[in-house]
C-alpha positions, 0 to 999 in steps of 0.5 A: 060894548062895541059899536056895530062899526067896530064889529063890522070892521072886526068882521071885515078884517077876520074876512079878509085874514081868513081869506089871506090864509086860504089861499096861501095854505100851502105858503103856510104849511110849508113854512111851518115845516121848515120850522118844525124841521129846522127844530128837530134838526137843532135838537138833532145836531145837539144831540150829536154833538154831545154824543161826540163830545162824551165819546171823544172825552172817553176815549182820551181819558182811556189813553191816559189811563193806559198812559197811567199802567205803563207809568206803574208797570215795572215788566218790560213786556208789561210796558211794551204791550201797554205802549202798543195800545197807547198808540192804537188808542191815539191813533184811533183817536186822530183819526175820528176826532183830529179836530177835538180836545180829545185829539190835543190831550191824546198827542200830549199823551203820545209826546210824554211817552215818546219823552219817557222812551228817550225817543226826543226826536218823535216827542219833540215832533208831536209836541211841536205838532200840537202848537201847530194844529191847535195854536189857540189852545191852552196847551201850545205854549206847553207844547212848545216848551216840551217840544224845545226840552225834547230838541235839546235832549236830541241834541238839536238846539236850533230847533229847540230855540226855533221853538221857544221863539216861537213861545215869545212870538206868538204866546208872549202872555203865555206862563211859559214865557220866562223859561223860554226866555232863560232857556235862549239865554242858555242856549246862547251861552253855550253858543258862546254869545255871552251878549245874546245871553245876557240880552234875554237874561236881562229881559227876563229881569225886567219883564218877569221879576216874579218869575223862578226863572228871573234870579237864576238870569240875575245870577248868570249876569252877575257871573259874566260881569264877574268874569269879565265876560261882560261890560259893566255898561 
């Protein structure tokens, strides 16, 4: 049972709250607005954000199923058409969501098609411009190894060695590390550096001997050395 002090300060303190609320009532409507709002708004912009997202991934997954038709398509006209809308549908994807996974994976589309068309130089481009806009994903290091295979097809092998540096540079952790570690040994053999090439050849020795691509670099050291192209050293 309370005593009359305590109820008479619960009386006093409910005073002054009820006072307190009168006179800022408007302080308190609005507050509760902003709030209210700032829910909506969340909610809103979450929902938007999914839309967009559910949109996007459609869109891209449209372009791989046209990419899939063209693949199988056995007319040329048949493959011309497929091609045309391919790019229309890439393009449209661009434009409305350049920042998205919807946009990577639709370029990654657009570079196997220019690949498979023979146009190197166009694929090796997308490819590298993927890397470029998108350097934290997943796919950049993949971008970059495509784009260095499209460069030699092109028969532009400083750009396709620009390409795997950058693999090593900036991805060193990355799976692709060890075909552009041999692909620069490669390229160098064919510039004639046998020592630059068997520098990246024995990196990849040492740093990746779980690799495929690690026996093919010991084979082609044991070739130089065989040769005399190389020391024993």
């Amino acid at each position: 049972m309370k005593t009359p002090q305590e109820e008479s300060r619960k009386e006093r303190f409910m005073n002054k709250l009820s006072a307190f609320l009168q006179r800022n009532r408007l302080l308190m409507i609005i507050v509760a607005v902003v709030i209210i709002g700032g829910l909506i708004g969340v909610g809103v912009w979450n929902e938007v954000r999914k839309n967009i997202q559910e949109e996007s991934t459609q869109m891209a997954v449209e372009a791989q199923e046209l990419f899939d038709q063209w693949e199988s398509a056995s007319e040329e006209d048949k493959k011309a058409e497929l091609a045309d809308e391919i790019v229309t549908k890439i393009d449209a994807i661009k434009e409305k969501y350049p920042k998205r996974y919807a946009n990577q994976r639709a370029q990654f589309i657009l570079g196997r098609l220019y690949f498979a068309r023979d146009q190197f130089a166009e694929a090796a481009e997308v490819y590298s411009g993927i890397a470029e806009s998108f350097p934290d994903s997943y796919l950049a290091p993949l971008s970059l190894v495509n784009a260095g295979v499209a460069y030699e097809a092109a028969d532009n092998s400083d750009s396709a060695a620009e390409m795997y540096k950058a693999i090593i540079d900036k991805h060193e952790n990355a799976v692709q590390v060890p075909h552009a570690l041999f692909s620069l040994g490669r390229l160098s053999e064919a510039n004639d550096d046998i020592e630059k090439a068997a520098e990246y050849y024995q990196r990849l020795i040492d740093n990746h001997g779980n690799s495929s691509w690690t026996n093919l670099a010991r084979n082609r050291i044991i070739y130089f050395k065989a040769g005399g192209l190389l020391s024993e050293s």
